[in-house]
C-alpha positions as CSV (number, residue, x, y, z in Angstrom):
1,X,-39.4,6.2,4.3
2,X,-37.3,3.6,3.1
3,X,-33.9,4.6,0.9
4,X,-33.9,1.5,-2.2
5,X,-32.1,3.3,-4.5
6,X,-29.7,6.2,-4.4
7,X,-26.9,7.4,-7.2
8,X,-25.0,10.0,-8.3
9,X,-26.5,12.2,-11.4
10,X,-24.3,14.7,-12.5
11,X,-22.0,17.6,-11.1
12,X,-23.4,21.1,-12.3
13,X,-21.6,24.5,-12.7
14,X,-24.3,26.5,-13.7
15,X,-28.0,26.2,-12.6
16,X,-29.7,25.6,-16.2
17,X,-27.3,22.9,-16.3
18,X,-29.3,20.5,-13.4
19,X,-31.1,18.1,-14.0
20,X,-35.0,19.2,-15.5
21,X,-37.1,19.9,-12.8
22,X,-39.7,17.5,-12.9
23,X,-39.1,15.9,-9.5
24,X,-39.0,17.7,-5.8
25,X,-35.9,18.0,-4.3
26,X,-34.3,18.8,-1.3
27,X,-30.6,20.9,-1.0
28,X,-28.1,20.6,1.9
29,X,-25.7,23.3,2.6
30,X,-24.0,24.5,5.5
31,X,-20.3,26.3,6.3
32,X,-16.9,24.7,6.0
33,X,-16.5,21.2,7.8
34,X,-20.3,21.0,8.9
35,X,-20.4,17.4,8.2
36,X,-22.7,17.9,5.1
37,X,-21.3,14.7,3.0
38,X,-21.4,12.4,6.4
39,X,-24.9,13.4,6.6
40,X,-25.7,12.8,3.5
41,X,-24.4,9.4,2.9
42,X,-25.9,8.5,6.8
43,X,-29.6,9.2,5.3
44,X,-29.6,7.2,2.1
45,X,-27.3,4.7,4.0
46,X,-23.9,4.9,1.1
47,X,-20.7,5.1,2.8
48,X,-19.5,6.9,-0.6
49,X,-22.2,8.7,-2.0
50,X,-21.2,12.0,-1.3
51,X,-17.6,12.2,-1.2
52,X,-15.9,13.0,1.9
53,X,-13.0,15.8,1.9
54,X,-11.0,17.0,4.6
55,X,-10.4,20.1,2.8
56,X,-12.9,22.7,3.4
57,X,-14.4,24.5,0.2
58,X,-13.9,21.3,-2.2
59,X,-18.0,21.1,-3.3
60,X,-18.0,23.5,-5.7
61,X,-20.5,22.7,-7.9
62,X,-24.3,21.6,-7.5
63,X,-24.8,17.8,-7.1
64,X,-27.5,15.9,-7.7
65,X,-28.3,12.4,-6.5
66,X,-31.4,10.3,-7.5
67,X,-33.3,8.8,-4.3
68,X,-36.1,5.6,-5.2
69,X,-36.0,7.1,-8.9
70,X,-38.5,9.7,-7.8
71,X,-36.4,12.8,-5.9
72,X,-33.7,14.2,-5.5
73,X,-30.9,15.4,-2.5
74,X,-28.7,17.8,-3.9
75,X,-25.6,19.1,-2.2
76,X,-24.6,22.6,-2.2
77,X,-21.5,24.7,-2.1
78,X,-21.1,25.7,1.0
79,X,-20.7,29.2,2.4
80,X,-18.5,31.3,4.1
81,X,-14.8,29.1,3.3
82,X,-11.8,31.3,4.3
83,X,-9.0,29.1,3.0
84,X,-10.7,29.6,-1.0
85,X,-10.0,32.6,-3.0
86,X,-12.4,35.6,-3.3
87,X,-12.8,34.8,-7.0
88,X,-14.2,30.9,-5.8
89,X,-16.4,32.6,-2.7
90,X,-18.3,35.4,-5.3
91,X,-18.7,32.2,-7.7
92,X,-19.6,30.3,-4.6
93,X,-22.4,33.1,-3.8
94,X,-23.7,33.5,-7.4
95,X,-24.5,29.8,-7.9
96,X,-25.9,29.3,-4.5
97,X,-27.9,32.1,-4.9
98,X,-29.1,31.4,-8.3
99,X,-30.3,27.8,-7.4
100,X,-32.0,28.4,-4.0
101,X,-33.9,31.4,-6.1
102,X,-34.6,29.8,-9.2
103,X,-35.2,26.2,-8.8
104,X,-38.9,25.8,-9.1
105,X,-38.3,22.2,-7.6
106,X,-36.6,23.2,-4.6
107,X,-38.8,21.9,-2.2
108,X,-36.8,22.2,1.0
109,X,-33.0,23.2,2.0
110,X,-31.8,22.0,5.3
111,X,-29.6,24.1,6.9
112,X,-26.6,22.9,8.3
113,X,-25.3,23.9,11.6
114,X,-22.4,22.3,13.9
115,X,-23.7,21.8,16.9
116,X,-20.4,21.9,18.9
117,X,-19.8,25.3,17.9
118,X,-21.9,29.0,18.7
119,X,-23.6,29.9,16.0
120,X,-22.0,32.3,13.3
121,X,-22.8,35.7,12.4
122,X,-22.7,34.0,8.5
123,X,-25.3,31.5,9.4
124,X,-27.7,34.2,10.7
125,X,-27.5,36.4,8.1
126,X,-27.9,33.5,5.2
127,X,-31.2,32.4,7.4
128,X,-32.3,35.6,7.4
129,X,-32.3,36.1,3.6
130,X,-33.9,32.7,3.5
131,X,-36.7,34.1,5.6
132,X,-36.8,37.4,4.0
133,X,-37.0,35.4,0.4
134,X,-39.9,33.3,1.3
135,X,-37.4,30.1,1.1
136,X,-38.7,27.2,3.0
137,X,-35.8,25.7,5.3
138,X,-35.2,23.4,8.3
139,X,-32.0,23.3,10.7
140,X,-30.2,20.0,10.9
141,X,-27.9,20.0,14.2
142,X,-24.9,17.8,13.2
143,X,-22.5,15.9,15.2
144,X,-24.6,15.8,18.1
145,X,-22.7,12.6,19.2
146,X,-20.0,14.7,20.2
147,X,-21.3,16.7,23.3
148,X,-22.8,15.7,26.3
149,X,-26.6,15.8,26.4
150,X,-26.4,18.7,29.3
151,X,-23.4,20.5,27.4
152,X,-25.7,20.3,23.7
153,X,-29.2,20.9,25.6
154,X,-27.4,24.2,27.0
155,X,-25.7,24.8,23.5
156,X,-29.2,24.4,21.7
157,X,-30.9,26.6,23.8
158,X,-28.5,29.5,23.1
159,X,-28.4,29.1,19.4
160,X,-32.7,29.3,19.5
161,X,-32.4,32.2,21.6
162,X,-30.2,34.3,19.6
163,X,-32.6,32.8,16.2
164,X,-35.8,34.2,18.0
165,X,-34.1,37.5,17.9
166,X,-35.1,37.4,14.3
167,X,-38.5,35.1,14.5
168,X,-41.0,34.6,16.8
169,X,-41.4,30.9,15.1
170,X,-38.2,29.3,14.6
171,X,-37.7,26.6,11.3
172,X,-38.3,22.8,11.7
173,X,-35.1,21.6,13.3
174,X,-33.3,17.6,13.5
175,X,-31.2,16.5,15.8
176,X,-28.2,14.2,13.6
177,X,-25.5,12.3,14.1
178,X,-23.5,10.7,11.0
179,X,-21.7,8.0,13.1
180,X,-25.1,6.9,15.3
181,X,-27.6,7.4,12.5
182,X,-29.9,9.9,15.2
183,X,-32.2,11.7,13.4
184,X,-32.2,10.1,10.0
185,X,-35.6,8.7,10.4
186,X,-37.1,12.1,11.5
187,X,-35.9,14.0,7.8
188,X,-36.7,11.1,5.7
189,X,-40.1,11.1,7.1
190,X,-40.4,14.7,6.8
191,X,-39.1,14.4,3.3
192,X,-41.7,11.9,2.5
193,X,-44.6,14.2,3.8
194,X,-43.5,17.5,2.0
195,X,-43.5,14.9,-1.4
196,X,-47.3,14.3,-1.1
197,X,-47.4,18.0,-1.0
198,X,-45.7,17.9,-4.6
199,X,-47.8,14.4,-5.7
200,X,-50.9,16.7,-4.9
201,X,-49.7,20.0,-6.5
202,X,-48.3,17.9,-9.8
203,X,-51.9,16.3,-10.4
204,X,-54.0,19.8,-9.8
205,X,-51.5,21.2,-12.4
């Protein structure tokens, strides 16, 4: 899939305050300083489409941006910040839990997870409730630039082994990198398929 056209919609507090949902659209969230900004301006190829923050916690509201007119990404609040107040985390929680179990339109939400690190007891347990809510997700590795291929292919293999403690199947996962551009291809080709799915499902309706 080719990226023509991508732009900032609007900033949402509240979930009835998105855009209507009359195209598919695909969420990205992940914990504090995944890399969830880098990866989205890497796939629709916008240095400053999502804005970059060092400080962990600043998306706090639902974002929407319009790809080729016909779907949107939208990035999440992320979960699990330390350095925000408990008031800002509950709110956090609320939204993020409203939108991923509401949004009729929601047609996929990648999963962020840094691949430098093990994974977190906080990422298991949102994947879980994914699972458990019949939510349809995919893992995105990020900065897999940063490893060595045998230090990453080791590091993978532990993070699948503890996720088929819960699964016999594990999600669709991509390999990413924001700085080389690995693995953009592979989602916005995977993107493009799950949108015939809604094409077809829109014209039976």
């Amino acid at each position: 899939m080719q990226i023509k056209e991508a732009k900032f919609v609007k900033s949402s507090q509240k979930v009835d305050q998105c855009p209507k949902p009359s195209m598919p659209e695909y969420a990205f969230i992940g914990r504090s300083n995944v890399g969830k900004s880098s990866l989205i301006n890497m796939l629709t190829g916008r240095k400053k489409l999502a804005k970059i923050s060092g400080t962990p916690g600043k998306t706090q509201l639902v974002n929407h941006f319009l790809i080729n007119d016909n779907w949107y990404i939208v990035d999440l609040p992320g979960y699990g910040y330390a350095k925000v107040s408990k008031t800002l985390r509950k709110s956090f929680g609320k939204l993020i839990e409203k939108y991923i179990f509401s949004r009729e339109n929601l047609m996929n939400l990648f999963v962020l997870i840094d691949s430098r690190i093990p994974l977190q007891k906080i990422d298991i347990e949102f994947m879980i409730t994914l699972g458990e809510n019949q939510i349809p997700f995919s893992i995105v590795y990020t900065k897999t630039d940063k490893l060595k291929k045998t230090t990453y292919d080791k590091q993978i293999s532990a993070i699948e082994e503890q996720l088929l403690e819960y699964w016999e199947e594990l999600p669709p996962a991509f390999h990413t990198s924001a700085v080389t551009g690995k693995g953009r291809d592979e989602i916005l080709d995977y993107i493009e398929e799950i949108n015939k799915q809604w094409n077809g499902h829109s014209s039976d309706d």
